[in-house]
DSSP file (Angstrom, degrees, kcal/mol; ACC not computed):
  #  RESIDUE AA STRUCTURE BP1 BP2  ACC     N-H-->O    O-->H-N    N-H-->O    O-->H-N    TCO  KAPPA ALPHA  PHI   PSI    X-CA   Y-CA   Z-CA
    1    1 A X              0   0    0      0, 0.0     2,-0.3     0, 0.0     0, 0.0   0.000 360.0 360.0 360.0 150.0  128.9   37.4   27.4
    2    2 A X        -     0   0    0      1,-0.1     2,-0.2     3,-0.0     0, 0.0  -0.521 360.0-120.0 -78.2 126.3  129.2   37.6   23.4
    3    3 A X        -     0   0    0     -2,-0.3     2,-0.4     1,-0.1    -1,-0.1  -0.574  40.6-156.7 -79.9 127.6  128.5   40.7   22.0
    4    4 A X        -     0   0    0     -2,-0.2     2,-0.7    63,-0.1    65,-0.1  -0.810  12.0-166.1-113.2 147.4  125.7   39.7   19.9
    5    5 A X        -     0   0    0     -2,-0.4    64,-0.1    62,-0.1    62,-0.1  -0.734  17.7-129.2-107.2  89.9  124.7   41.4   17.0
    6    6 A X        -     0   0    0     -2,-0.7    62,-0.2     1,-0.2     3,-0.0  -0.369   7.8-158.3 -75.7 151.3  121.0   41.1   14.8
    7    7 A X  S    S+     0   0    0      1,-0.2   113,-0.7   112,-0.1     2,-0.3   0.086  79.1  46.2-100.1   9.2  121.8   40.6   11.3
    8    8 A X  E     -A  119   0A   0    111,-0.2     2,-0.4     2,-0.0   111,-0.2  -0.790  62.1-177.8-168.5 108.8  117.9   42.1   10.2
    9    9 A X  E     -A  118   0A   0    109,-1.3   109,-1.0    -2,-0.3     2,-0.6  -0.934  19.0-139.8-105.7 148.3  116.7   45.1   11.7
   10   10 A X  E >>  -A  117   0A   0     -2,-0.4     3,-2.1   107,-0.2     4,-0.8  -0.759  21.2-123.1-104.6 141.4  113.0   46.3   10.7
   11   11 A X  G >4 S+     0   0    0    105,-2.5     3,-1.1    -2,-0.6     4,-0.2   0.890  94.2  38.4 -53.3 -62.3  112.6   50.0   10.2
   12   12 A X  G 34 S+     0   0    0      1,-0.3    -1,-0.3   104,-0.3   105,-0.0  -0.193  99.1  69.0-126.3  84.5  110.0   50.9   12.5
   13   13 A X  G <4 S+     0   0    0     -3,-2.1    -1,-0.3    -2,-0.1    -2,-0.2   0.425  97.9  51.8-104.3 -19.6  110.6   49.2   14.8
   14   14 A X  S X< S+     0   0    0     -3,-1.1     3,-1.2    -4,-0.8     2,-0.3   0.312  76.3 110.7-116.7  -8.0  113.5   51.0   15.5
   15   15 A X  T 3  S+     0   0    0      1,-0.2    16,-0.2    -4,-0.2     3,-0.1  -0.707  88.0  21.1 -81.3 154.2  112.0   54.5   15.5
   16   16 A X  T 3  S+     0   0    0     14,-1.4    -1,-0.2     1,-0.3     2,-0.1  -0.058  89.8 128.5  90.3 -22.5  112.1   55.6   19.0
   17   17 A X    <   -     0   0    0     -3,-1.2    13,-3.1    13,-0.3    -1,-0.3  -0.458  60.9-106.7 -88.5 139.8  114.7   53.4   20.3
   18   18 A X  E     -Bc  29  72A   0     53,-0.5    55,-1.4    11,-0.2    11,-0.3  -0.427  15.4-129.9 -93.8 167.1  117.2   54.9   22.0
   19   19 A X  E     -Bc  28  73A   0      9,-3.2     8,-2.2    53,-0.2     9,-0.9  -0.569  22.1-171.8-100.3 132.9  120.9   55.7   21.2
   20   20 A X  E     -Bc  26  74A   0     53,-1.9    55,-2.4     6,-0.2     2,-0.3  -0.935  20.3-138.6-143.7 151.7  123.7   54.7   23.8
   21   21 A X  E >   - c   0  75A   0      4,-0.6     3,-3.3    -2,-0.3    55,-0.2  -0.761  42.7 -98.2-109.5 155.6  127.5   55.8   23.4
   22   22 A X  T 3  S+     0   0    0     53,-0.9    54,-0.1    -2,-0.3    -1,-0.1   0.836 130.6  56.7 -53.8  -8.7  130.2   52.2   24.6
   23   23 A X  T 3  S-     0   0    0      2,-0.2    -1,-0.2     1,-0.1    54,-0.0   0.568 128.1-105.9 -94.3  10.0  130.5   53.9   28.2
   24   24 A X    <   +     0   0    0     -3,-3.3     2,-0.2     1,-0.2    -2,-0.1   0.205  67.5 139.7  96.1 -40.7  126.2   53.8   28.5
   25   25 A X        -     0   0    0      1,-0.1    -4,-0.6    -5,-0.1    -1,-0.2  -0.337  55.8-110.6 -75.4 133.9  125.0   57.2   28.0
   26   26 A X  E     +B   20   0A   0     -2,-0.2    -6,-0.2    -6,-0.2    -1,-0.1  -0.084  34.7 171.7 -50.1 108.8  122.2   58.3   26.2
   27   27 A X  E     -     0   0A   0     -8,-2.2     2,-0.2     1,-0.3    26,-0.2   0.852  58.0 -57.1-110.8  -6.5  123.0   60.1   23.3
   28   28 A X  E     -B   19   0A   0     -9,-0.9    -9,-3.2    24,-0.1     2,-0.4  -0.963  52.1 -91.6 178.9-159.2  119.8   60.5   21.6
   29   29 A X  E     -BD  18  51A   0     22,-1.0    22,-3.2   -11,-0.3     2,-0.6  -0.994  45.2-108.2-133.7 125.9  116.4   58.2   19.9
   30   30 A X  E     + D   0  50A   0    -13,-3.1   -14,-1.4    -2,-0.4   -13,-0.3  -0.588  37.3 178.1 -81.7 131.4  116.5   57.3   16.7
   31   31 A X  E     -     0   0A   0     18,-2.6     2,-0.2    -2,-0.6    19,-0.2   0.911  61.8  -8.9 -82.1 -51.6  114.0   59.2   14.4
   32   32 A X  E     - D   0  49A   0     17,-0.5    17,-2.4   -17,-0.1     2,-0.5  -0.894  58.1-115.5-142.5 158.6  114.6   57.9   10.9
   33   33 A X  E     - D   0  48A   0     15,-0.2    60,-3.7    -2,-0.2     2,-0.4  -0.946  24.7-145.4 -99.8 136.5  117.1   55.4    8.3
   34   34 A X  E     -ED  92  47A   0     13,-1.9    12,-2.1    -2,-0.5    13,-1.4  -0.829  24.6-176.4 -94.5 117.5  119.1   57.0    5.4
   35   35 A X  E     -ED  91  45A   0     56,-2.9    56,-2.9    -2,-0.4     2,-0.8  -0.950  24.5-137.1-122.9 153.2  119.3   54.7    2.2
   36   36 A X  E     -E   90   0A   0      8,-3.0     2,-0.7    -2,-0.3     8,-0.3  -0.883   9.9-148.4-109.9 110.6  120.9   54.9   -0.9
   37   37 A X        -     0   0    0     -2,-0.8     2,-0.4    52,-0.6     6,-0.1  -0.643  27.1-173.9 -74.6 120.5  118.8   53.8   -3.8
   38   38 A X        -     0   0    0     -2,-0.7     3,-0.1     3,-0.3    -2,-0.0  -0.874  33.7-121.5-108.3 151.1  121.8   52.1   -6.6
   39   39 A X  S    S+     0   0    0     -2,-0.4     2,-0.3     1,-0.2    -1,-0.1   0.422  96.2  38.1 -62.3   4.8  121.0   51.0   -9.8
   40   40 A X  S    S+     0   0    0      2,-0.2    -1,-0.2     1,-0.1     2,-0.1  -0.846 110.0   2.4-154.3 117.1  122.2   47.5   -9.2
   41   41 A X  S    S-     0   0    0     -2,-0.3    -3,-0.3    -3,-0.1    -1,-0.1  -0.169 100.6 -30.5 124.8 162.8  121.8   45.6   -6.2
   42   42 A X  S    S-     0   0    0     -2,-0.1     2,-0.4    -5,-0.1    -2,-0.2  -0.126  73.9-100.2 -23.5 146.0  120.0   46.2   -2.5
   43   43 A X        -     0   0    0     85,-0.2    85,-0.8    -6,-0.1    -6,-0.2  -0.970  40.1-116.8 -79.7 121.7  120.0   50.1   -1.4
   44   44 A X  E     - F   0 127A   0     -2,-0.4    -8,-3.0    -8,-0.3     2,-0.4  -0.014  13.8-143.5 -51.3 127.8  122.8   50.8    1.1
   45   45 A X  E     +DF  35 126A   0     81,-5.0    81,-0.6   -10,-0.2   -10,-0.2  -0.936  25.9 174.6-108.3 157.6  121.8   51.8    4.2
   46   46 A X  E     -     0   0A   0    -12,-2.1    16,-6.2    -2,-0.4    17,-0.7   0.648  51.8 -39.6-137.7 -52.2  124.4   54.4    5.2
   47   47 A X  E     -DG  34  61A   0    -13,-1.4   -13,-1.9    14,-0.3     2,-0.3  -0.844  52.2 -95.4-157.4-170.4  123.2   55.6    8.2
   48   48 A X  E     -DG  33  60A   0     12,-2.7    12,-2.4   -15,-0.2     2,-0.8  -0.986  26.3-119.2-123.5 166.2  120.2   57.0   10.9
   49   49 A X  E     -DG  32  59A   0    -17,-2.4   -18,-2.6    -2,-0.3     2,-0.6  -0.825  26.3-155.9 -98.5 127.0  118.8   59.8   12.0
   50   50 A X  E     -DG  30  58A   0      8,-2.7     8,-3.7    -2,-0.8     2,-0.7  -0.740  13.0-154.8-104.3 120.2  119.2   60.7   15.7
   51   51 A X  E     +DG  29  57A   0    -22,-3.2   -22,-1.0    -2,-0.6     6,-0.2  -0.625  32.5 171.3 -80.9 110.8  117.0   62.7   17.3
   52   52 A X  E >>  - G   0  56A   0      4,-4.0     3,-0.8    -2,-0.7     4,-0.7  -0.772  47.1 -30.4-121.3-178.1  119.5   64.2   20.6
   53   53 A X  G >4 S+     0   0    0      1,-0.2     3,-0.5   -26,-0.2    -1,-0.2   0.155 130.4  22.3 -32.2 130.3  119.0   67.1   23.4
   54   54 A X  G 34 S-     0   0    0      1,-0.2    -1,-0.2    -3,-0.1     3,-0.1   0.566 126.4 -75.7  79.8  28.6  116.8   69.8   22.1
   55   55 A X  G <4 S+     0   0    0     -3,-0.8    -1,-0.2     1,-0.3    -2,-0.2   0.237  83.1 163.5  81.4  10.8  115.0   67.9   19.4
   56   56 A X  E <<  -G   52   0A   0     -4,-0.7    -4,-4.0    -3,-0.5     2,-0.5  -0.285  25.1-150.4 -60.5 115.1  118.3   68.3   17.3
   57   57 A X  E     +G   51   0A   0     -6,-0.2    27,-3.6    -3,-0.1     2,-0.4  -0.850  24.2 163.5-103.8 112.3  118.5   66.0   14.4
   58   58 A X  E     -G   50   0A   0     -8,-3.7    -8,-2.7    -2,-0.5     2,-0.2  -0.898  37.2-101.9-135.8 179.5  121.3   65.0   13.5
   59   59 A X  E     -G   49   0A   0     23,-0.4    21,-0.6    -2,-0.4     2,-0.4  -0.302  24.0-174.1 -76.7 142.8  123.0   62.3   11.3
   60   60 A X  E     -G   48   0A   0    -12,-2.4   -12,-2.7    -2,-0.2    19,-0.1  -0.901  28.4-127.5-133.3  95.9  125.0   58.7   12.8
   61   61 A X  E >   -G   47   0A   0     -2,-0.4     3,-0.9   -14,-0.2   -14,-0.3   0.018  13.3-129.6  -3.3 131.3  126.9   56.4   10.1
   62   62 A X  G >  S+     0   0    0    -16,-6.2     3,-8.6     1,-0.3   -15,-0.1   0.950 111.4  74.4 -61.7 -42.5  125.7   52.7   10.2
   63   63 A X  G 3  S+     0   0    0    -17,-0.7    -1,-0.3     1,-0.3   -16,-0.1   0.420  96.9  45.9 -54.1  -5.4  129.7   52.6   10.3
   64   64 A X  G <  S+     0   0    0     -3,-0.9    12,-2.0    14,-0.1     2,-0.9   0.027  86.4  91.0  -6.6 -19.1  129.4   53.7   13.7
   65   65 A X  E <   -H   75   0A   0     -3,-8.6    10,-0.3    10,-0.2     3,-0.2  -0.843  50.5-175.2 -92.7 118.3  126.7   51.6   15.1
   66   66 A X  E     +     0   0A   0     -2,-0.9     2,-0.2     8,-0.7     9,-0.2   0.758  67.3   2.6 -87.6 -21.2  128.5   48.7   16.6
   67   67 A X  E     -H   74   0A   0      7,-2.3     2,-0.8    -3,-0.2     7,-0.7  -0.440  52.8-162.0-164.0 111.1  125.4   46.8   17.6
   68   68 A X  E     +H   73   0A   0    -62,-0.2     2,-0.3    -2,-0.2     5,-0.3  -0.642  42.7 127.0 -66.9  68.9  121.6   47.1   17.4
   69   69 A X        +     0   0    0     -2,-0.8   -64,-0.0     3,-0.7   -60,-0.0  -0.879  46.3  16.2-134.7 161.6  119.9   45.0   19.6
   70   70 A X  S    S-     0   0    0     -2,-0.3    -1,-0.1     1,-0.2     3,-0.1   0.977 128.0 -46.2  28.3  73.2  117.4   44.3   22.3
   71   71 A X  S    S+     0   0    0     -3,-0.2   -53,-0.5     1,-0.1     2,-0.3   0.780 123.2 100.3  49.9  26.6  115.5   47.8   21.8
   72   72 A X  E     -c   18   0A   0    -55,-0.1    -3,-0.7     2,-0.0     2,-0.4  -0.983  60.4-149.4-157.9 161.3  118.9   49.6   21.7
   73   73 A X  E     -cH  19  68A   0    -55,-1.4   -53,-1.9    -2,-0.3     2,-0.5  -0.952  13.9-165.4-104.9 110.2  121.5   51.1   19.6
   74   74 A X  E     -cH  20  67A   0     -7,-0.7    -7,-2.3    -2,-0.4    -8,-0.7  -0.929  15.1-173.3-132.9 119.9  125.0   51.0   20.8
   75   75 A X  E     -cH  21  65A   0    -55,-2.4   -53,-0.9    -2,-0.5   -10,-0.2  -0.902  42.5-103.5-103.5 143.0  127.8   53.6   18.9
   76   76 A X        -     0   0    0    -12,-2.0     2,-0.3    -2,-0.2   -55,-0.1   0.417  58.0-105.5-119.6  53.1  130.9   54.0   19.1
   77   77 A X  S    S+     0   0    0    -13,-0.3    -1,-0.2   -57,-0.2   -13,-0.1  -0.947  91.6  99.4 123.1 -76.4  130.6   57.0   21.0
   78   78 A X        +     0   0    0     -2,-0.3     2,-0.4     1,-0.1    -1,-0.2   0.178  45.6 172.1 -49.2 127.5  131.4   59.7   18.5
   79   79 A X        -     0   0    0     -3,-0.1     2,-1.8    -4,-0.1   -19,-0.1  -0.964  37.1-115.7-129.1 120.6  127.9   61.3   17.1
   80   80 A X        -     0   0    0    -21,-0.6   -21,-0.2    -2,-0.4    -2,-0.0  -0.414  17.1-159.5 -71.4  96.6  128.2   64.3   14.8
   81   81 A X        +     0   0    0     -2,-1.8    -1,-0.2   -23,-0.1     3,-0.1   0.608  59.9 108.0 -58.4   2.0  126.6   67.2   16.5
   82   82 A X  S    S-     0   0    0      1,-0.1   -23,-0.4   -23,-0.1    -2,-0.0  -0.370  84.9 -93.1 -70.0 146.2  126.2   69.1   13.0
   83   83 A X        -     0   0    0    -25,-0.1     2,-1.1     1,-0.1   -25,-0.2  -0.099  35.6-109.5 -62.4 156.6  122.7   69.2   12.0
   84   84 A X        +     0   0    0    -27,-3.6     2,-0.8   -34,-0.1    -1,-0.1  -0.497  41.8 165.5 -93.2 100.5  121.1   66.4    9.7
   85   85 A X        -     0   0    0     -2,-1.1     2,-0.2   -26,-0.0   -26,-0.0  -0.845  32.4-126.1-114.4 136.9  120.1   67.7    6.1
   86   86 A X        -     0   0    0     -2,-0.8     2,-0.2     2,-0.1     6,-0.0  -0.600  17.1-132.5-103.8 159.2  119.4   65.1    3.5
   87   87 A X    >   -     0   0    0     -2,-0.2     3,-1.5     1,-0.1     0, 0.0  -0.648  26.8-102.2 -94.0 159.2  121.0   65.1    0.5
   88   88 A X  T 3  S+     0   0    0      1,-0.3    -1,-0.1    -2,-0.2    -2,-0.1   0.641 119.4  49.9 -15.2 -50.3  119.4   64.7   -3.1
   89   89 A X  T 3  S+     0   0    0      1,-0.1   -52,-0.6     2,-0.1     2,-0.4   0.817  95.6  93.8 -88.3 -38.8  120.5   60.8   -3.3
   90   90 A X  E <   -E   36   0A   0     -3,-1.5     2,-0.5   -54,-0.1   -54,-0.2  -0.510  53.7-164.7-106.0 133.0  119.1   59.9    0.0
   91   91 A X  E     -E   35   0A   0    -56,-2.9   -56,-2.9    -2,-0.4     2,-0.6  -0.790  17.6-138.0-107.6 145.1  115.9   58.5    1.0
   92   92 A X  E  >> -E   34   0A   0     -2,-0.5     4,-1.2     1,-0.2     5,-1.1  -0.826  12.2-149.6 -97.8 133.3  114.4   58.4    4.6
   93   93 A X  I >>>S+     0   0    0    -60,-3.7     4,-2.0    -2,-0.6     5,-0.7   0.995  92.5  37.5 -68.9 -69.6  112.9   54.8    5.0
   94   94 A X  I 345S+     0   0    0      2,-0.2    -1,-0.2     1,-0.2    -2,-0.0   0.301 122.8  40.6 -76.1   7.2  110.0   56.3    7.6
   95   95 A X  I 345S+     0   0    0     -3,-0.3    -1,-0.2   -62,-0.2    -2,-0.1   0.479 131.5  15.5-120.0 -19.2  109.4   59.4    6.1
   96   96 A X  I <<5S+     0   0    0     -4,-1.2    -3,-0.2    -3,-0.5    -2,-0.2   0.756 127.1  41.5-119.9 -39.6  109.4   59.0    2.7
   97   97 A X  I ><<S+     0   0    0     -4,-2.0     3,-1.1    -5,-1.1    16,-0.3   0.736  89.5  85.8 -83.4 -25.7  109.0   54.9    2.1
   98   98 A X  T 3 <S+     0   0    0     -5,-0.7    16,-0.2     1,-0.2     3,-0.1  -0.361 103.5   8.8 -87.3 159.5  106.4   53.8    4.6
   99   99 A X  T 3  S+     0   0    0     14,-1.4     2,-0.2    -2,-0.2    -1,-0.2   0.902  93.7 138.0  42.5  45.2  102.8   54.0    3.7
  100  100 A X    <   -     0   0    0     -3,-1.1    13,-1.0    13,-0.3     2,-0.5  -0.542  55.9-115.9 -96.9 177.2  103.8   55.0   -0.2
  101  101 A X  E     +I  112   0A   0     -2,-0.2     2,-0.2    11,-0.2    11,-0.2  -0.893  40.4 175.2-108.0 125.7  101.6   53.4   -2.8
  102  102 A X  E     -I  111   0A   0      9,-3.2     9,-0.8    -2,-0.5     2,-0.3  -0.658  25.7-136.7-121.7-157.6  103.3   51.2   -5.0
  103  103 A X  E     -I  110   0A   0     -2,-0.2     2,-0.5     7,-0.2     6,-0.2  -0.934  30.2-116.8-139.5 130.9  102.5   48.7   -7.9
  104  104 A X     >  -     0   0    0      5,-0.9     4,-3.3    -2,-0.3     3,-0.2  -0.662   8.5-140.4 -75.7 142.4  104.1   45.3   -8.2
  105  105 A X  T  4 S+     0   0    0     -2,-0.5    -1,-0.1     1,-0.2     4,-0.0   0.876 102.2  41.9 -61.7 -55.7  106.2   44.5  -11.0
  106  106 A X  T  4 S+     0   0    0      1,-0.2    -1,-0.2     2,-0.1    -2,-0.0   0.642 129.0  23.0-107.5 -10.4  104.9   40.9  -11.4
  107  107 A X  T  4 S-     0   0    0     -3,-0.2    -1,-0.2     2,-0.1    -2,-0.2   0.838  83.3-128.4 -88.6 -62.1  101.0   41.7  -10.8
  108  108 A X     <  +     0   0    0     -4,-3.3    -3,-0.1     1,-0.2    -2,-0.1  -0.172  59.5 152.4 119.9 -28.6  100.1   45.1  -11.5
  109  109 A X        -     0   0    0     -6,-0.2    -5,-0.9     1,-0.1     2,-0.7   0.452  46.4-124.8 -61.6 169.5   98.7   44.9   -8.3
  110  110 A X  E     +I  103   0A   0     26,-0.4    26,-3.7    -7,-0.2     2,-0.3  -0.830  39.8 164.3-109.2 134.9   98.4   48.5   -5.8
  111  111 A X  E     -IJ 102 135A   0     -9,-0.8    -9,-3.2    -2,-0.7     2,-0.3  -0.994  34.2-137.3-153.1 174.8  100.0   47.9   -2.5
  112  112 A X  E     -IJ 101 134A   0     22,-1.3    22,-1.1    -2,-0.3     2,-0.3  -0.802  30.5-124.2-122.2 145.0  101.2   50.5    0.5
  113  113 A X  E     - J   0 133A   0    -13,-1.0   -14,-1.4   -16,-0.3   -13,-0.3  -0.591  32.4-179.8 -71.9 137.8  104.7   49.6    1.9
  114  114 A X  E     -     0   0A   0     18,-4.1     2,-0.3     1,-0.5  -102,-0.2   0.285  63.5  -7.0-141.3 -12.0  104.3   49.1    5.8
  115  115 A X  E     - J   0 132A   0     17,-2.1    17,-0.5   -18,-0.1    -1,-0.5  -0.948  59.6-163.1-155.4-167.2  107.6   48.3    6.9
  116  116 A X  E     - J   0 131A   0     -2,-0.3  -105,-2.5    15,-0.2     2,-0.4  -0.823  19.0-139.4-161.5 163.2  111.2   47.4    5.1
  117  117 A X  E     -AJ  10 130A   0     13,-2.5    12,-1.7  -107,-0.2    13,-1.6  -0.969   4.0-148.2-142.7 135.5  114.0   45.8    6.7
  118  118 A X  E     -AJ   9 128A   0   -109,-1.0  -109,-1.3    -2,-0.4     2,-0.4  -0.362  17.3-157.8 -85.8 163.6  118.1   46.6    6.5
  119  119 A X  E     -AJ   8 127A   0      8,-1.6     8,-2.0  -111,-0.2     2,-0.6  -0.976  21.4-115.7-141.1 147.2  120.3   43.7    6.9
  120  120 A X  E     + J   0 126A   0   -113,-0.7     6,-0.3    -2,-0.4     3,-0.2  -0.806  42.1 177.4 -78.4  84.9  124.1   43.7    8.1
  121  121 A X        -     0   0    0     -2,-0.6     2,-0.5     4,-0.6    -1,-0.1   0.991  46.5 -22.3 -71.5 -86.8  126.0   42.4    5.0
  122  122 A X  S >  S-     0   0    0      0, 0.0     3,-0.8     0, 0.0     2,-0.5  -0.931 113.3 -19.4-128.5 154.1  129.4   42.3    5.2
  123  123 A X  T 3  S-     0   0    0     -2,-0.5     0, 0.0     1,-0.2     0, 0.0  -0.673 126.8 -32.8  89.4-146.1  131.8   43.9    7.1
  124  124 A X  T 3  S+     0   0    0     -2,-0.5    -1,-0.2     2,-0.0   -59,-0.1   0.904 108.5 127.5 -85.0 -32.9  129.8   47.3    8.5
  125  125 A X    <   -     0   0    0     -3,-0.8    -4,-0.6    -5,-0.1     2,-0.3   0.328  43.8-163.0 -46.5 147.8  128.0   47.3    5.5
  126  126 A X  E     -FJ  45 120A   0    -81,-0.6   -81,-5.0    -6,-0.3    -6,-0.2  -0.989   6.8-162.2-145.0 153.5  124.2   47.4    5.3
  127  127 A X  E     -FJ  44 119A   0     -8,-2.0    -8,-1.6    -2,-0.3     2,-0.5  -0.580  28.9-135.7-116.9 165.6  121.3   46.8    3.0
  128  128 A X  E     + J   0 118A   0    -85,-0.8   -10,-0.2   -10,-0.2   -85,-0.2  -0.836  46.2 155.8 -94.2 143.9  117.9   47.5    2.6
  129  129 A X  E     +     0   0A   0    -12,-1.7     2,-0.4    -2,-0.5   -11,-0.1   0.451  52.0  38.4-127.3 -32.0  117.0   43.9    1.6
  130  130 A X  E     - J   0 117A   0    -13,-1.6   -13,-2.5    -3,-0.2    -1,-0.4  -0.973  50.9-175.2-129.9 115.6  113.0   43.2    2.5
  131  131 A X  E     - J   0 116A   0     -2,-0.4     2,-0.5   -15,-0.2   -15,-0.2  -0.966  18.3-149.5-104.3 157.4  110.1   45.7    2.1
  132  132 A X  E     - J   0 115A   0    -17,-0.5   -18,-4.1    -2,-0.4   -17,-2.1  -0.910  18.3-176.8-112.5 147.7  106.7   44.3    3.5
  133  133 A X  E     - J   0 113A   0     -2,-0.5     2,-0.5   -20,-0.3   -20,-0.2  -0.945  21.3-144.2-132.3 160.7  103.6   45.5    1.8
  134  134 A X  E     - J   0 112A   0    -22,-1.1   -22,-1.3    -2,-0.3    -2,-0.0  -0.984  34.1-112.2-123.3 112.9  100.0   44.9    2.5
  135  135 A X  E     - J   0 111A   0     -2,-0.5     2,-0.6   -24,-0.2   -24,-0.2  -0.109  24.3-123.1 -46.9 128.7   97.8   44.6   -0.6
  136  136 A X        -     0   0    0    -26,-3.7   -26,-0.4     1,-0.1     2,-0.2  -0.765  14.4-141.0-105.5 130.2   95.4   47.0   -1.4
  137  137 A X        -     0   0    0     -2,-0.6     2,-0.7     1,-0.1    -1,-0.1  -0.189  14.7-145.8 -54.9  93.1   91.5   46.2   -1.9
  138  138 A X              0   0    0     -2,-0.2    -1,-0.1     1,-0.2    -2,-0.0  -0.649 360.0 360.0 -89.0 129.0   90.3   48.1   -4.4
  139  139 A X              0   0    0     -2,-0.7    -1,-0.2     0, 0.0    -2,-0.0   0.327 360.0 360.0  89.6 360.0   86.4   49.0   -3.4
């Protein structure tokens, strides 16, 4: 069979799903995605965070994931057990981006971010490409 790959994963969707090393074993669930905001262009998504034994969070490189799909995460195998602290520059898509308030640039208009989705650009790389928002009513 072809190792198949999706080219647009949506952000949470993907919390919970668990983390598998190439031999099969479970190496943790992912909790969150790490992006890099740039001044020009998409924000790099860099990496996730993986929740492993003992609620231990720690960080997994995209450049490591060899394939997301069908409700699983396949690595390839090495996970750094040092703990995950984020750094200045990096934003967690589910903990800081969903259900923020924004404004759109071409409206004015208020709306809350409800999902965003990274895309596999080339190579390992990946981007944050897509947030969805749902407009908000005012009254």
């Amino acid at each position: 069979m072809p190792h198949h790959t999706t080219s647009r994963v949506f952000a949470a969707r993907l919390a919970g799903t668990p983390v598998f090393d190439p031999i099969g074993d479970r190496v943790g669930t992912v909790y969150d995605l790490v992006v890099l905001f740039r001044l020009k262009g998409d924000p790099l998504a860099v990496g996730m965070v993986v929740e492993v034994a003992g609620r231990r969070r720690v960080f997994l490189p995209l450049t490591r994931v060899t394939s997301i799909d069908n409700g699983q995460v396949i690595t390839t195998g090495l996970v750094n057990i040092r703990r995950f602290s984020q750094r200045p520059a990096e934003t967690l898509v589910l903990g800081e981006l969903l259900d923020r308030k924004i404004t759109l640039k071409n409206t004015g208009e208020q709306a809350m971010v409800i999902d965003a989705a990274i895309e596999r650009a080339r190579g390992r790389e990946w981007r944050l490409t897509t947030l969805y928002v749902r407009l908000l009513r005012n009254g």
